[in-house]
N, CA, C and O atoms as a MOPAC input file, in Angstrom:
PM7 MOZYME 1SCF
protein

 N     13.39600 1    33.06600 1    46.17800 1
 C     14.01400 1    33.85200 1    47.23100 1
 C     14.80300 1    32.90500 1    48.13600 1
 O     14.34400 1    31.85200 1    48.57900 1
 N     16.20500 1    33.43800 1    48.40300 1
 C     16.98000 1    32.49500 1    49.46300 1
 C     16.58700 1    32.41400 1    50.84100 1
 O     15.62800 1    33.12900 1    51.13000 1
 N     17.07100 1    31.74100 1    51.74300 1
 C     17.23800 1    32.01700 1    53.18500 1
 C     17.80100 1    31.62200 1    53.95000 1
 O     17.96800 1    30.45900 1    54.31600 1
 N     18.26000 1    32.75900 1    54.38200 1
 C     19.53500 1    32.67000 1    55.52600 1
 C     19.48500 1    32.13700 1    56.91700 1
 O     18.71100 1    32.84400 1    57.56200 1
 N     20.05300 1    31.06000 1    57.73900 1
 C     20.21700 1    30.92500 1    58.83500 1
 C     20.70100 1    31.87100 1    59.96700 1
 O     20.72600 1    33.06500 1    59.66600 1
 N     20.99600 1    31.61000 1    60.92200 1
 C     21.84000 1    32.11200 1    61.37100 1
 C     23.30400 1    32.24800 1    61.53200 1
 O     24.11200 1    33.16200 1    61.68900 1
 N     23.31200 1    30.55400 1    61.39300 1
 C     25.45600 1    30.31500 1    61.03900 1
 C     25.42900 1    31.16300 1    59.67100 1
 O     26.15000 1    32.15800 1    59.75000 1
 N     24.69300 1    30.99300 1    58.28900 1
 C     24.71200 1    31.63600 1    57.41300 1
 C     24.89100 1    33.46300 1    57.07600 1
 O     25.43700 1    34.18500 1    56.24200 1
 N     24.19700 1    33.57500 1    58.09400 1
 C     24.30500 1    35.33600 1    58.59900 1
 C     25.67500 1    35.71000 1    59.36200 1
 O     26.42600 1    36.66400 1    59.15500 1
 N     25.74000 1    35.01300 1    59.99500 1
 C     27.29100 1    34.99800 1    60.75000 1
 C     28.70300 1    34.59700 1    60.22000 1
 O     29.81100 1    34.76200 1    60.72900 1
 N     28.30100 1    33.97900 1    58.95800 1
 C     29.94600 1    33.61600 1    58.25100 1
 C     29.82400 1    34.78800 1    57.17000 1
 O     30.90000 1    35.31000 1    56.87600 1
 N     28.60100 1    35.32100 1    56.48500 1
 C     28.28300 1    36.41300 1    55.52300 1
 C     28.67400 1    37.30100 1    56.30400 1
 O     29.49300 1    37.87300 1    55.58500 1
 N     28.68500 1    38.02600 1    57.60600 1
 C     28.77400 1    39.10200 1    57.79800 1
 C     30.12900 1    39.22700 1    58.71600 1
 O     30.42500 1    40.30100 1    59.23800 1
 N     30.74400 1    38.31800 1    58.83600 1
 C     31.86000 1    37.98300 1    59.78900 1
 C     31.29700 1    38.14600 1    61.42100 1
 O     32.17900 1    38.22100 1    62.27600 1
 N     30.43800 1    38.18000 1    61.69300 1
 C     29.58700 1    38.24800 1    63.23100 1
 C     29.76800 1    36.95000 1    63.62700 1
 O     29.74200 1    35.94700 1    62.91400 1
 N     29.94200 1    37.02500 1    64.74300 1
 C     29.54700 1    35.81800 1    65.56800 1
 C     27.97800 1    35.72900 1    66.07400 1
 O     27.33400 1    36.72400 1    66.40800 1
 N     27.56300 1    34.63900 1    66.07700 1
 C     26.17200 1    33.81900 1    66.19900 1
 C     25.64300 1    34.68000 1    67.34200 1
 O     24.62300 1    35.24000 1    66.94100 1
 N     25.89000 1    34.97700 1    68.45800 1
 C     25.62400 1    35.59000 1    70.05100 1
 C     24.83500 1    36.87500 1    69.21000 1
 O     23.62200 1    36.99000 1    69.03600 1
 N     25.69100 1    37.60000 1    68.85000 1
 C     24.94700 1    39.21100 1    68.76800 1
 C     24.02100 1    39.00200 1    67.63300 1
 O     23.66000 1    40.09600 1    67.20000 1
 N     23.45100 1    37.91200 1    66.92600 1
 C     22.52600 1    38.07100 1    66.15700 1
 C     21.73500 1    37.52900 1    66.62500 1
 O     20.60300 1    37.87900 1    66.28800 1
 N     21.85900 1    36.32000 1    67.71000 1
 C     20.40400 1    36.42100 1    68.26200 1
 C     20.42100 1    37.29200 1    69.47600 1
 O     19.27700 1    37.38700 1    69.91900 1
 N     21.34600 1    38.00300 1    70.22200 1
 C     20.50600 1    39.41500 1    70.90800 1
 C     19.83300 1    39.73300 1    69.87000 1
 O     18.61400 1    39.57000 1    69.92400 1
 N     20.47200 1    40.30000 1    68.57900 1
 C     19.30000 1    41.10900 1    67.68600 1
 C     18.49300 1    40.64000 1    67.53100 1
 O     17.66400 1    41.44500 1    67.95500 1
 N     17.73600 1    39.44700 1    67.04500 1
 C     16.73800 1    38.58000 1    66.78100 1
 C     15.71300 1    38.80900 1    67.94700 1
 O     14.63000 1    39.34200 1    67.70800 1
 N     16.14800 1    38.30100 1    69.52600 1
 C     15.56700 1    39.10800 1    70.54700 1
 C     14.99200 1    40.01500 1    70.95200 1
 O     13.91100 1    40.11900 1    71.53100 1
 N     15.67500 1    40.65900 1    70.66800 1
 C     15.05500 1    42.00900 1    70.69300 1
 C     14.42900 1    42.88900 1    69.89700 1
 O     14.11400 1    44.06800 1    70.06200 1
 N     14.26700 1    41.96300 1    68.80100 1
 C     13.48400 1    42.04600 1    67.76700 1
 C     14.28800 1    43.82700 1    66.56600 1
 O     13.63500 1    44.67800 1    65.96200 1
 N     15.70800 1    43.69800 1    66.69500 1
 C     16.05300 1    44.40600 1    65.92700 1
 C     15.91200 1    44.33300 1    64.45400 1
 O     15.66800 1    45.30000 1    63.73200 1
 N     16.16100 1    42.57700 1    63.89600 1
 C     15.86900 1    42.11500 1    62.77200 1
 C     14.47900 1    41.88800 1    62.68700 1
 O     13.86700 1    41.29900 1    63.57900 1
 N     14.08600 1    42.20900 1    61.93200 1
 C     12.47100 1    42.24700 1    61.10100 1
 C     12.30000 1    41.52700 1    60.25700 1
 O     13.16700 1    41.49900 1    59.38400 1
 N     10.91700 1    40.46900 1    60.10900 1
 C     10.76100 1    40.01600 1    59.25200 1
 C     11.69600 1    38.37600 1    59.07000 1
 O     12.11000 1    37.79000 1    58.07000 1
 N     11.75000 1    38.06500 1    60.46700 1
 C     12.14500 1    36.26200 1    60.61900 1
 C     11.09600 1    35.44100 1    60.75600 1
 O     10.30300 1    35.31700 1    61.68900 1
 N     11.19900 1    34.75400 1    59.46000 1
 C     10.36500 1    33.83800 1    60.09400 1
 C     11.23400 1    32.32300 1    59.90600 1
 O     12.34700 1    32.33100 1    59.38200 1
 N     10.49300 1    30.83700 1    60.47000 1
 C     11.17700 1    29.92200 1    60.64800 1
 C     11.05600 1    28.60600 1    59.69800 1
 O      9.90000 1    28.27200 1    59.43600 1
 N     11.91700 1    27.95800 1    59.24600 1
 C     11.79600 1    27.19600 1    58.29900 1
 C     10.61500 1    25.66300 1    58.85100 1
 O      9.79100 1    25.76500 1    59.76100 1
 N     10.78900 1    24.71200 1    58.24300 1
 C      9.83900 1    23.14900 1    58.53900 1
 C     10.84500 1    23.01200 1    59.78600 1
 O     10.22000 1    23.24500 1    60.82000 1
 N     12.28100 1    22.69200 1    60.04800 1
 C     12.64400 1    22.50300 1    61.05300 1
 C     12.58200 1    23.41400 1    62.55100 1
 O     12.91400 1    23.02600 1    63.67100 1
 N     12.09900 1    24.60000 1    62.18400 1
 C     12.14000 1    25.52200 1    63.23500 1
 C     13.12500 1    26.68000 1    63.43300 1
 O     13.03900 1    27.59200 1    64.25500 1
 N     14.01200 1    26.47800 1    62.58000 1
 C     15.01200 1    27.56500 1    62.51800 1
 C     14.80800 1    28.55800 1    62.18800 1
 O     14.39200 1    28.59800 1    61.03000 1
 N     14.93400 1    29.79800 1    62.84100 1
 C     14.86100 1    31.25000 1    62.30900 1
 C     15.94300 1    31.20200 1    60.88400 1
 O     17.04900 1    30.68000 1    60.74200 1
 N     15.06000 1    32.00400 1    59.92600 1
 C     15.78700 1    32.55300 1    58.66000 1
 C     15.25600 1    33.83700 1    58.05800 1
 O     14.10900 1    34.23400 1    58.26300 1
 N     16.22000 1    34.52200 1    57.23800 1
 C     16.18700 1    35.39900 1    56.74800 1
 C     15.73300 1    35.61900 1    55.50000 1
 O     15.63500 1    34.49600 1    55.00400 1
 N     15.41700 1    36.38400 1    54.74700 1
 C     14.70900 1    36.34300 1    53.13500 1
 C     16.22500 1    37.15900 1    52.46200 1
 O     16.87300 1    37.80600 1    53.28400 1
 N     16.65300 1    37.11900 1    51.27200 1
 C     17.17400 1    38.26200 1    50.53200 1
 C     16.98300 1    39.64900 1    50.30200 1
 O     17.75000 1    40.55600 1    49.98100 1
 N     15.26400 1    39.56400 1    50.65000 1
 C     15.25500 1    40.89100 1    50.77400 1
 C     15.70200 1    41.59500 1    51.93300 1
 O     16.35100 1    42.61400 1    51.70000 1
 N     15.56000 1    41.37200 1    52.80800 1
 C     15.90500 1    41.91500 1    53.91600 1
 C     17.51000 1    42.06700 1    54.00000 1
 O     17.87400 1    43.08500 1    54.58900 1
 N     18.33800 1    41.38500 1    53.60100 1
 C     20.03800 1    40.86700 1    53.17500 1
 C     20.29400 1    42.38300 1    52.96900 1
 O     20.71000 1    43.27900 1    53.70300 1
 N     19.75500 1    42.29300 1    51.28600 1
 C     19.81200 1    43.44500 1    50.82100 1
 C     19.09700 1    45.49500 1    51.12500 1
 O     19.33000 1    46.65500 1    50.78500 1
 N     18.39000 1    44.85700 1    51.77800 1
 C     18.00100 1    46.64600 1    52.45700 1
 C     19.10100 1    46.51500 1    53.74900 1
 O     20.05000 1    47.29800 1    53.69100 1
 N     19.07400 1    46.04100 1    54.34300 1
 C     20.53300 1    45.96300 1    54.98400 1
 C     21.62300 1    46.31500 1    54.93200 1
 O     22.25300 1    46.95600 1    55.77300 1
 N     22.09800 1    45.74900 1    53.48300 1
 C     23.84400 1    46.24600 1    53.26900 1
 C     23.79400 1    47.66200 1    52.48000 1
 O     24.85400 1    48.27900 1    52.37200 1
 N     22.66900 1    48.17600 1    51.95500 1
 C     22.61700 1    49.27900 1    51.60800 1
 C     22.87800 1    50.83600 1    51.80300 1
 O     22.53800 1    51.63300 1    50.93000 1

């Protein structure tokens, strides 16, 4: 399974970085958790129930 950053989420979806972590915040996105360095990431699954 892949995982997405946040610059990664933001060049995939053409978004800028800001409104995905409001979402992250506010806990709109589900299911982040953070890599060895600490970075929030995303799974594929979630990618995909998403663009659906």
């Amino acid at each position: 399974m892949n995982k997405y950053t946040r610059k990664d989420l933001s060049e995939l979806f053409n978004i800028g970085k800001e409104p995905l972590r409001y979402y992250e915040n506010r806990y709109l996105l589900p299911n982040i958790t953070r890599n060895e360095s600490g970075y929030r990431v995303h799974s594929d699954y979630y990618l995909y129930s998403e663009k659906d």
